[in-house]
PLY file of the C-alpha trace (Angstrom):
ply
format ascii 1.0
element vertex 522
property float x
property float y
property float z
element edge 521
property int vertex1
property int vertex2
end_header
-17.79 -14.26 -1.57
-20.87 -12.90 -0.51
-22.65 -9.30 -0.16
-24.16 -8.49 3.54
-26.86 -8.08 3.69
-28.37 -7.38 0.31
-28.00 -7.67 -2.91
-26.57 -3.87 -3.81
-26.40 -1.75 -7.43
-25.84 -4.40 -10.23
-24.13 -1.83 -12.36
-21.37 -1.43 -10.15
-21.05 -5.03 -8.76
-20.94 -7.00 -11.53
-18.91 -9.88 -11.95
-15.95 -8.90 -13.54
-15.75 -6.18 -11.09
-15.70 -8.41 -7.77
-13.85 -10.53 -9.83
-10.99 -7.97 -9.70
-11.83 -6.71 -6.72
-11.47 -10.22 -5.03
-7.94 -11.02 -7.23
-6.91 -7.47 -5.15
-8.16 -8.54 -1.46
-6.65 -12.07 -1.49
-3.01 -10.71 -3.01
-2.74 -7.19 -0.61
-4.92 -8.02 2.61
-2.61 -9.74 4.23
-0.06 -7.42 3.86
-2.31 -4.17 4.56
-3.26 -6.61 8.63
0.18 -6.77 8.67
0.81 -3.39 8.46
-2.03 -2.10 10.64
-0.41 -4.64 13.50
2.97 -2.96 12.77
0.89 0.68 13.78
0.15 -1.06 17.19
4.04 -2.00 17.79
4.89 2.09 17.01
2.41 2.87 19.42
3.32 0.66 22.08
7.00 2.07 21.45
5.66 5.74 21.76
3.51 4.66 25.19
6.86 3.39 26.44
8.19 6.80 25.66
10.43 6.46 22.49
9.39 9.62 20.46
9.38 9.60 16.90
12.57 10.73 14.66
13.64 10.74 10.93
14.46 6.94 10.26
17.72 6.58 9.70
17.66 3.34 7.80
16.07 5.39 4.91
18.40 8.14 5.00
19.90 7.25 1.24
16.05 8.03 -0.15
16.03 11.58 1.86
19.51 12.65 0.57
19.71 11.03 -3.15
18.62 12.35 -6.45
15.59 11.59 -7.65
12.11 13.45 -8.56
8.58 11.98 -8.94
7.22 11.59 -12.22
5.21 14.20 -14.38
1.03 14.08 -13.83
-1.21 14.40 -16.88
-2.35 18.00 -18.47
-5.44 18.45 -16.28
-3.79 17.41 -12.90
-1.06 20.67 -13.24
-3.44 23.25 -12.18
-4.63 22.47 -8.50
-5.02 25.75 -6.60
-8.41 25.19 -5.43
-10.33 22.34 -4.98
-13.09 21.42 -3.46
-13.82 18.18 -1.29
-17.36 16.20 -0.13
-19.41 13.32 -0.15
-20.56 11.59 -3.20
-23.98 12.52 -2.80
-25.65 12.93 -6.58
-26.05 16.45 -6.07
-23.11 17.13 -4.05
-20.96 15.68 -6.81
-22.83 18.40 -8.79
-22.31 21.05 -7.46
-18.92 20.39 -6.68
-18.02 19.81 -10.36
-19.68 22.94 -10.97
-18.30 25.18 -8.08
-15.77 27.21 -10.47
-12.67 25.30 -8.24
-10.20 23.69 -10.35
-10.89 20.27 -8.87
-13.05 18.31 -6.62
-12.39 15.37 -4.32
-15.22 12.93 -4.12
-14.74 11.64 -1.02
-15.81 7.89 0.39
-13.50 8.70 3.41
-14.30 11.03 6.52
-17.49 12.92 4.94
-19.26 9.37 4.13
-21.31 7.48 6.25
-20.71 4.09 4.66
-23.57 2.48 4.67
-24.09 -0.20 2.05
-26.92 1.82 -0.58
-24.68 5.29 0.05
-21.33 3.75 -0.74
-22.96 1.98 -3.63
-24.38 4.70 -5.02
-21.62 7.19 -4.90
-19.77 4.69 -7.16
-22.99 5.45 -9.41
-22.50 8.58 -9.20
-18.90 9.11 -9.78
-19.25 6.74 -12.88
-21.63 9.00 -14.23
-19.44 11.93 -13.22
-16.34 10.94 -15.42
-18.94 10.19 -18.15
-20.87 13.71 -17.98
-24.10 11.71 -17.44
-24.68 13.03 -14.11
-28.00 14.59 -13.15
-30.47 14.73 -9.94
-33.92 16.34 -9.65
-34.89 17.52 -6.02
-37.94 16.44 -4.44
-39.24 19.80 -5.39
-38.77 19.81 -9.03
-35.08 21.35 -9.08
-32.88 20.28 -11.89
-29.10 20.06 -11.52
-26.95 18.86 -14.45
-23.36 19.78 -15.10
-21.71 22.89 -16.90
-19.89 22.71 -20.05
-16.38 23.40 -17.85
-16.37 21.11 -14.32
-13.92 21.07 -12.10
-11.32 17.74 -12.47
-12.51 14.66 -10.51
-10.07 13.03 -7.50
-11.62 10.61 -5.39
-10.85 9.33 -1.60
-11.19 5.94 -0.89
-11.20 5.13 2.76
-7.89 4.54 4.97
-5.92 1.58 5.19
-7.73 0.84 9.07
-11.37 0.17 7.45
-13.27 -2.82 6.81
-15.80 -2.79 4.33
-18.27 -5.11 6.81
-21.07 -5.84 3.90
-18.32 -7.90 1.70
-16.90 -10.79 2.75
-14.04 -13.06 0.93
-13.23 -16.17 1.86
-15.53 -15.37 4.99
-13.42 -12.85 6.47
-14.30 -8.76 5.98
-12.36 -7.07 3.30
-10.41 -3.88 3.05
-12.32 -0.79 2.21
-9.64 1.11 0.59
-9.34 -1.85 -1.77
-13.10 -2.01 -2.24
-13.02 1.55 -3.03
-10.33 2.01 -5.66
-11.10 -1.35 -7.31
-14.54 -0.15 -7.86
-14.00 3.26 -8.91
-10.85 1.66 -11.27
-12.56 -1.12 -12.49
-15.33 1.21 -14.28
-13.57 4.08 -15.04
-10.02 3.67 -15.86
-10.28 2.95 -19.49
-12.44 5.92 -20.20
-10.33 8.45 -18.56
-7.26 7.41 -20.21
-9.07 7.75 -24.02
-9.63 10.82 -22.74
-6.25 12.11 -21.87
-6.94 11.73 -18.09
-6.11 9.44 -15.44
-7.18 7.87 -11.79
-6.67 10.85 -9.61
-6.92 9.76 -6.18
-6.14 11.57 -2.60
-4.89 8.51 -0.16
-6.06 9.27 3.65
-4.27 8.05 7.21
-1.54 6.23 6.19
1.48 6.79 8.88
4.62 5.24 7.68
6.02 4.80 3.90
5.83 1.14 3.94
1.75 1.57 3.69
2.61 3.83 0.46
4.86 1.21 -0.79
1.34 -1.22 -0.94
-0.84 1.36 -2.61
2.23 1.47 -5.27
1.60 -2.33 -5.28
-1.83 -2.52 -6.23
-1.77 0.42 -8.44
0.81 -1.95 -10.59
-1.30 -5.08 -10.35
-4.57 -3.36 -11.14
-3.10 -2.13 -14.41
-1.07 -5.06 -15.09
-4.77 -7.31 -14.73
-6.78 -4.29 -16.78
-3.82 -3.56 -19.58
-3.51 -0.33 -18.56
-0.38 2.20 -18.93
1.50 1.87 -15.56
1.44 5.28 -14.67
-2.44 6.03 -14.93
-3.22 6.44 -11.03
-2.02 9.72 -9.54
-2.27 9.32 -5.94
-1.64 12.81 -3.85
-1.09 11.45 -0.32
-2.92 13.20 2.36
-0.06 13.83 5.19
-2.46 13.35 8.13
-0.76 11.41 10.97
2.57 12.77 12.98
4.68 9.83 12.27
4.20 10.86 8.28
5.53 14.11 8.42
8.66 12.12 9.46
8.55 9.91 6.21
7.20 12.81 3.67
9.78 12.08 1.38
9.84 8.44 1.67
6.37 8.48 0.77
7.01 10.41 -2.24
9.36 8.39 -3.44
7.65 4.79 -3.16
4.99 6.22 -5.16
7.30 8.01 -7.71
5.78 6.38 -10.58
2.18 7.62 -9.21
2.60 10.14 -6.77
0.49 13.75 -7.61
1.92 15.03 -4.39
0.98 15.79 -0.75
-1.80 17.13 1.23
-1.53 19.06 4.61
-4.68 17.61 6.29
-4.72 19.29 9.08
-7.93 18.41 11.30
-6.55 14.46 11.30
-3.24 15.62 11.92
-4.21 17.33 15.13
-6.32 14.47 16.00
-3.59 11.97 15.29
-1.01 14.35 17.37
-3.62 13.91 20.45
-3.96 10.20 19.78
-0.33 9.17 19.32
0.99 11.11 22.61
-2.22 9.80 24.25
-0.33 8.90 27.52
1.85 11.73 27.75
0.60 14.60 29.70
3.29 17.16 28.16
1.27 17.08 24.66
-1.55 17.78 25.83
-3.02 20.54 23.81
-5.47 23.61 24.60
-9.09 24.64 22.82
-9.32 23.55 19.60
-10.37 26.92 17.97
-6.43 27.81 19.46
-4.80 25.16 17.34
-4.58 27.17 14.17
-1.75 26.92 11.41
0.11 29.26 12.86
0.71 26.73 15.97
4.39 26.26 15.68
3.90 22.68 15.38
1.59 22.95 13.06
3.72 25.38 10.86
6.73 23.37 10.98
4.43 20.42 9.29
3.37 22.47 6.83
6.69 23.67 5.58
8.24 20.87 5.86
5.99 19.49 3.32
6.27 22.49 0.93
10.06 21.41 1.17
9.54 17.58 0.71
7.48 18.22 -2.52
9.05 20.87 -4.32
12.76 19.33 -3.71
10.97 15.72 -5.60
8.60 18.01 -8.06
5.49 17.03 -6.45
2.28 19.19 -5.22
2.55 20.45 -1.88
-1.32 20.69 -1.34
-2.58 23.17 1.83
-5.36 22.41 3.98
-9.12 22.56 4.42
-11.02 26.11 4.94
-13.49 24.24 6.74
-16.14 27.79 6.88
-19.53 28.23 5.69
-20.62 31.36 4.78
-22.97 32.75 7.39
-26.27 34.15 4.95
-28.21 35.58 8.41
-25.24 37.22 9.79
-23.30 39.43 8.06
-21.14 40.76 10.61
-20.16 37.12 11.34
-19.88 36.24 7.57
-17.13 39.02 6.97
-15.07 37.78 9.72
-15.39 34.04 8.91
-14.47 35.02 4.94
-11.34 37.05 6.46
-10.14 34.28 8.40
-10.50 32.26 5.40
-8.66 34.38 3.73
-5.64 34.95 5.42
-5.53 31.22 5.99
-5.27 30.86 2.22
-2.88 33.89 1.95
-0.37 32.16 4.20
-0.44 28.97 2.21
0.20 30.74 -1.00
3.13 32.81 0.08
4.27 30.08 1.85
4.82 28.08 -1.52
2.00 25.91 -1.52
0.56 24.60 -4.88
-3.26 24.54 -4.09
-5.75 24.40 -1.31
-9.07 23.30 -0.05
-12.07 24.34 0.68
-15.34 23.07 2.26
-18.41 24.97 0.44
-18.42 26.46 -2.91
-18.62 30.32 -1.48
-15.10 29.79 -0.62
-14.12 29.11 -4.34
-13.62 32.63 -5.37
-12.09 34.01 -2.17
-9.21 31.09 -2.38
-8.58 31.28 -6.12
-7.82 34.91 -5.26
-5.58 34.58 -2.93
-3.23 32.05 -4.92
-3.82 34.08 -8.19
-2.10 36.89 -6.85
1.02 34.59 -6.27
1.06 32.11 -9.19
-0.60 34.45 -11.33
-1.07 32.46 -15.27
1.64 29.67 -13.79
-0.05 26.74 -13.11
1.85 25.56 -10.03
4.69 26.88 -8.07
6.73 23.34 -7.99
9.57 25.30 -8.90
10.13 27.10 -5.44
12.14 24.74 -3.86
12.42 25.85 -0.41
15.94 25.21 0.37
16.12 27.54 3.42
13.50 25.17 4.88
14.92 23.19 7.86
12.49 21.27 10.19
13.48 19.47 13.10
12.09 16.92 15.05
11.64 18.60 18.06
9.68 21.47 16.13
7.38 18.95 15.00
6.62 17.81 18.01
6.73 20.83 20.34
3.40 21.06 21.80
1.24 24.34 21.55
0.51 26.81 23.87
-2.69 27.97 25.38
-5.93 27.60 27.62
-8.76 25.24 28.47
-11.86 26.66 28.60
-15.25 25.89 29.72
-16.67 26.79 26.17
-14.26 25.12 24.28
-15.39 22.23 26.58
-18.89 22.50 25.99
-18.09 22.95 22.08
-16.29 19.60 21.78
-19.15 17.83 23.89
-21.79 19.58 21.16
-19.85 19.00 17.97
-19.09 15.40 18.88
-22.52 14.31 19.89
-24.00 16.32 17.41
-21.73 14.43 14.51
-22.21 10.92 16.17
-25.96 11.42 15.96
-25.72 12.67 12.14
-23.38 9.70 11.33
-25.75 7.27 12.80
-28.34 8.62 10.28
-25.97 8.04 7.58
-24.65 11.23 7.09
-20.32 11.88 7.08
-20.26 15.40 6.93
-23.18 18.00 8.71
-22.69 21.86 9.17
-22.80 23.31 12.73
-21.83 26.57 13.92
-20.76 27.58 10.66
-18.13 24.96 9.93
-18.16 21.94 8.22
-17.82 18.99 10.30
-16.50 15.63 9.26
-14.64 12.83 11.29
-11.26 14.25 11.66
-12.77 17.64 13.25
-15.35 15.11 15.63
-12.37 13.64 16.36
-10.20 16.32 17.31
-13.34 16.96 19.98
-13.64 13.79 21.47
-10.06 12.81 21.77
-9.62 16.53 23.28
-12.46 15.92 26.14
-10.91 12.20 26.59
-7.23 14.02 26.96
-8.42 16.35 29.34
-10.71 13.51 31.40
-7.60 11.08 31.78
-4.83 13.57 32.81
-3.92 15.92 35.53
-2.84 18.73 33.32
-6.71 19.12 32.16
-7.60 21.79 33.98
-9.81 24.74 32.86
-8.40 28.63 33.08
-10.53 29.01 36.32
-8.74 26.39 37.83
-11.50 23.31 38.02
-9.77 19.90 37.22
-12.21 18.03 34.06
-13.46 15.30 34.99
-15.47 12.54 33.58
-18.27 13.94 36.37
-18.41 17.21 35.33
-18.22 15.91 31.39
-21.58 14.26 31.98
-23.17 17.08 33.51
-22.68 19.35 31.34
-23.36 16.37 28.38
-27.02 17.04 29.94
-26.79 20.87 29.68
-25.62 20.81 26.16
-28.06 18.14 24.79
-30.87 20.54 26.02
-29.07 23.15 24.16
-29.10 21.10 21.18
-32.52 20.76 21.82
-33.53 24.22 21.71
-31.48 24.57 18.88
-33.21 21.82 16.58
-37.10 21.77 18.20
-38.24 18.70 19.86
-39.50 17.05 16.97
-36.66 17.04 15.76
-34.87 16.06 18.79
-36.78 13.34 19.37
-36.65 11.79 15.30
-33.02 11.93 16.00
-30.12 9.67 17.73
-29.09 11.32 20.10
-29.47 9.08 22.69
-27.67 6.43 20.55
-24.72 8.89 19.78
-24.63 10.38 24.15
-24.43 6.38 24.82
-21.19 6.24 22.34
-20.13 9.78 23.08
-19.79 8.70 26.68
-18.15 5.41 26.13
-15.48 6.80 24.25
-14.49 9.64 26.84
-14.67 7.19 30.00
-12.96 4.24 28.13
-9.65 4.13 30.08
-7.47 3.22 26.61
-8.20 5.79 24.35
-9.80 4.37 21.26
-8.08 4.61 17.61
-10.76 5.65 15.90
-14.53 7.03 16.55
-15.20 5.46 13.33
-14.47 1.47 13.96
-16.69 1.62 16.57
-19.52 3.94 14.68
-19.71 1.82 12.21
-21.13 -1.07 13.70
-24.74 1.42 14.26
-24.73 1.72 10.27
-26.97 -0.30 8.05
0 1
1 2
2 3
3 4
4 5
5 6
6 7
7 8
8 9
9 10
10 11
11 12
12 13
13 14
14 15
15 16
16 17
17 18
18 19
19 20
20 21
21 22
22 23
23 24
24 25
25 26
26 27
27 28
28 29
29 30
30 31
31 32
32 33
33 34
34 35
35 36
36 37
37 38
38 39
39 40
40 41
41 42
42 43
43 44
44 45
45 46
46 47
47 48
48 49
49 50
50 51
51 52
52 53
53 54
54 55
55 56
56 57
57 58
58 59
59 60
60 61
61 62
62 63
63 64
64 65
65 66
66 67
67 68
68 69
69 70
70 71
71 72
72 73
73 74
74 75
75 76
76 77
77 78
78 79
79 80
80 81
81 82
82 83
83 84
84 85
85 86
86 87
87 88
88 89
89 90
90 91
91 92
92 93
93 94
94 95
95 96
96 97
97 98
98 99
99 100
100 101
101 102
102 103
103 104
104 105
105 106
106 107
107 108
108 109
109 110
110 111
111 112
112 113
113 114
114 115
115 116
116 117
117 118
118 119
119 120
120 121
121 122
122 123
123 124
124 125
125 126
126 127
127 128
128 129
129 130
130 131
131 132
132 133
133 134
134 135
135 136
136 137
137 138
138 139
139 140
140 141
141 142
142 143
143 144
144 145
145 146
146 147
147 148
148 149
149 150
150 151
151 152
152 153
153 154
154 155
155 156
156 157
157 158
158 159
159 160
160 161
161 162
162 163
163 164
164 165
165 166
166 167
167 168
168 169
169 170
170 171
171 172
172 173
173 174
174 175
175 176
176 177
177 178
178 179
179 180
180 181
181 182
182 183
183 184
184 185
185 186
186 187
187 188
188 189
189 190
190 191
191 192
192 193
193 194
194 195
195 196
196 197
197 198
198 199
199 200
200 201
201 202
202 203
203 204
204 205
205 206
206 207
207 208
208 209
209 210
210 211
211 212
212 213
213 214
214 215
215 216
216 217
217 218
218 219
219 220
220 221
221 222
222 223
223 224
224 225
225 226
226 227
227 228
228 229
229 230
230 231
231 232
232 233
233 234
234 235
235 236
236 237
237 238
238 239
239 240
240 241
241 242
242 243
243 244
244 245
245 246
246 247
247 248
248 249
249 250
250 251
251 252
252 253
253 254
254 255
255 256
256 257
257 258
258 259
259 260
260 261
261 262
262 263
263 264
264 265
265 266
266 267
267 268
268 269
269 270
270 271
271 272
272 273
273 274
274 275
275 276
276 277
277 278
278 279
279 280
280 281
281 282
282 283
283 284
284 285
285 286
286 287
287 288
288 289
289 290
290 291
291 292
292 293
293 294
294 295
295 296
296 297
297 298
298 299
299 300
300 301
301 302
302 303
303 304
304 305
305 306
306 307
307 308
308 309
309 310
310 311
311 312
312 313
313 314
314 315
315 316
316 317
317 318
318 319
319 320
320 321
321 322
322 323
323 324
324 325
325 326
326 327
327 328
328 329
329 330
330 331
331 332
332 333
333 334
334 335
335 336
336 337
337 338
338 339
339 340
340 341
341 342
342 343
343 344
344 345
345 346
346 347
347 348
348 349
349 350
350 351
351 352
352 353
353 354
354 355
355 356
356 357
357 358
358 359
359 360
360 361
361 362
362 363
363 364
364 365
365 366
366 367
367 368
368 369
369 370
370 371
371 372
372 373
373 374
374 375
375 376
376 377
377 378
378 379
379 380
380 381
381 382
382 383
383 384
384 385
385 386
386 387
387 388
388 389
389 390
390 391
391 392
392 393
393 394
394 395
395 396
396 397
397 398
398 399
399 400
400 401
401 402
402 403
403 404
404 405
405 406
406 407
407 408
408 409
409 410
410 411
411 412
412 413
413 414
414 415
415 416
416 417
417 418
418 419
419 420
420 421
421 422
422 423
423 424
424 425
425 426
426 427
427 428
428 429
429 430
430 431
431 432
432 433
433 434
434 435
435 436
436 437
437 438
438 439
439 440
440 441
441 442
442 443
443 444
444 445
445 446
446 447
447 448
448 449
449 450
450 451
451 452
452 453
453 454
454 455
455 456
456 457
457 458
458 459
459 460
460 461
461 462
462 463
463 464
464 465
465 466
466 467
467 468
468 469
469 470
470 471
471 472
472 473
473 474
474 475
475 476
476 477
477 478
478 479
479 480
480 481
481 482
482 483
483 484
484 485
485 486
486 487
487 488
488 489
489 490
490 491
491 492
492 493
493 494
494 495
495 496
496 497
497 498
498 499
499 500
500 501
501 502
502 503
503 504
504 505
505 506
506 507
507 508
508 509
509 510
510 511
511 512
512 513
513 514
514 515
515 516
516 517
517 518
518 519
519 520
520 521
């Protein structure tokens, strides 16, 4: 086994911890390739036309008895939590934002190069310790409050390679790098404590891929003596084909499921991507794709349902806002919209929510005080009158193209591409948080629009790829203006046009923006 292309943090790869690590990869890699060539056969089978449906070979899980089991004391409050990279003093903040938990996140808000993914294992060991600290370049000390939020971290998706690590000469699995490292140091100490391995699982699309997290979970206790039991894994719902399989995911993690997560911004990427060749999905602006969307509501109840008929979380989505300090016209309006987003989920019967920034904290907590008031969760609402169909979760919204919502997706993706490339997931722009699911919502969008005939504009002009790169140009000087050409020029933004491009021309739309990012990152 060797480390590409340096040595990396000693305290976190020591030997006993590659050691595991490496017991994990040779056992579950296989399986996990496996898996991710089953994806491609489903796809194929969609291309061909055959649209997804409830499986009926699991049909005795969706109408037998059975519930998931209990989560530990400080895992039953959830109704706000924060998410973000594992920066030092993002992890700080987070823990301190007043939301009842934070998820430190090596997924779609992390660049992974080799020093940052090594050193937000640093600094979420030192997190679950309450050794954390970071002094800015200007003398500013942060250090955690006496009460911090609870820690959940995000390792990355089943689809990832983690390309500094080899075993046995062949790349490894992130995920598996991700939760063996993060288990490996901390298990131990959060169970003395009462606590356990909260995670948040991202991408996975079919309940077989939940049955292999399950899997390792087992083995890594089994090899570290630890209670079966310890990891509580809330699944982030995030791809089309697992809103089909909700409560078969549940139930192969039973033993270590914390519940569900409506991710929204992947799950309207994924709905793009998966119905790729089928002009009758194709879907309007982006800022018209709200929650309210009926497909988009039928996905979210429909997971309220799932979880509160097994006793799990049923986890809302991301309020992906930043307040707006020089504008406070614009600020009101953003923090309205935020709030009635979080209203709906809490009448709805959701358990919790998410938010992006810490200003967001206090407006969410509101919102699901007023419904859960001193209860902890509302588990107990079981939804019965729920009933989702398949064609509801599939019917395709309606609405317009637009010019500007055109031009937004070309900004927002180049814009993100060019942060990425300097190593950062997650970069505010026009007031909202952008990570990798909301880039690719906007590049998959231009793509869908380029490739079929039904991408026409509200004035009538057909998008093409020829009027994509001309107004590429347009925006970039934009950007320009925007930024200051200093720093226009320090950036990449002639790396991330190049890629921006090649991913909206490429005749097969590609999986993700990420596999092929990733080979610009140290």
């Amino acid at each position: 086994m060797t480390w590409v292309p340096g040595q990396g943090q000693d305290d976190i790869l020591t030997p006993e911890a590659l050691s595991f690590f490496v017991e994990l990869q040779r056992e579950f890699n296989p399986r996990r390739l496996e898996l991710l060539r089953e994806r491609k056969i489903r796809q194929q089978a969609i291309d061909r036309g055959e649209l997804p449906q409830f499986l009926p070979e699991t049909r005795r899980v969706r109408e037998s008895d059975w519930r998931v089991d209990p989560v530990p004391a400080d895992l039953q409050d959830r109704r706000v939590e924060i998410t973000g990279p594992v920066d030092r003093k993002m992890v700080i903040n987070a823990l301190n934002s007043g939301a009842r938990c934070y998820m430190a996140d090596f997924e779609d808000s992390h660049a992974p190069t080799r020093d940052a993914t090594l050193d937000g294992q640093i600094n979420v060991r030192d997190a679950v310790r309450g050794a954390i600290e970071f002094v800015s370049a200007e003398g500013k000390r942060y250090k955690l409050n006496e009460r911090v939020a609870t820690l959940l971290v995000r390792p990355r998706g089943w689809h990832l390679p983690e390309k500094h690590l080899r075993v046995d000469g062949e790349p490894v699995s992130a995920s598996l790098f991700d939760f063996a490292m993060y288990f490996f140091h901390n298990a131990r100490y959060r169970l003395e404590r009462g606590s356990g391995i909260y995670l948040y699982l991202p991408k996975l699309q079919h309940h077989l891929e939940a049955r292999l997290w399950n899997d390792v979970f087992v083995k890594a206790q089994e090899l570290l003596g630890i209670p079966q039991g310890t990891v509580k894994a809330t699944v982030l719902i995030e791809h089309v084909l697992a809103a089909f399989q909700m409560e078969e995911i549940l139930y192969e993690l039973r033993h270590h499921s914390a519940g569900l997560n409506c991710g929204r911004w992947d799950y309207i990427f994924s709905y793009i991507k998966t119905f790729a060749n089928h002009p009758e999905f194709i879907l309007p602006d982006r800022a018209q794709v709200t929650m309210t969307a009926p497909f988009m509501r039928a996905y979210a109840l429909a997971c309220i349902q799932a979880c509160h008929k097994r006793g799990a979380f049923a986890m809302g989505g991301m309020a992906a806002y930043i307040p707006v300090k020089t504008d406070p016209a614009a600020n009101e309006k953003a923090l309205a919209k935020v709030r009635e987003d979080k209203h709906r989920e809490a009448t709805d019967g959701h358990d919790g929510t998410w938010v992006a920034h810490p200003g967001l904290v206090q407006i969410a907590t509101e919102e699901f005080d007023k419904v859960l008031g001193e209860r902890p969760n509302q588990i107990d609402r079981r939804g019965e009158d729920i009933d989702v169909t398949a064609e509801q979760l599939l019917e395709a919204p309606k609405g317009t193209i637009t010019e500007e919502g055109l031009r937004y997706n070309i900004r927002v993706g180049i814009q993100y591409l060019e942060a990425w490339r300097g190593g950062l997931g997650c970069v505010p722009l026009y007031n909202l948080m952008e990570d990798a699911a909301t880039a690719e919502i906007s590049r998959t969008q231009v793509w869908q629009w380029v490739h079929h005939a039904r991408g026409i504009l509200e004035d009538g002009r057909k998008v093409t790829l020829t009027m994509v790169r001309e107004l590429i140009g347009q925006e970039l000087e934009r950007i320009r203006g925007e930024r200051g050409d200093e720093r226009f020029e320090r950036g990449h933004f002639r790396t991330a046009t190049q890629l921006f491009d090649e991913l909206v021309a490429s005749e097969v739309l590609e999986e993700f923006l990420t596999l092929k990012a990733y080979q610009l990152l140290d």
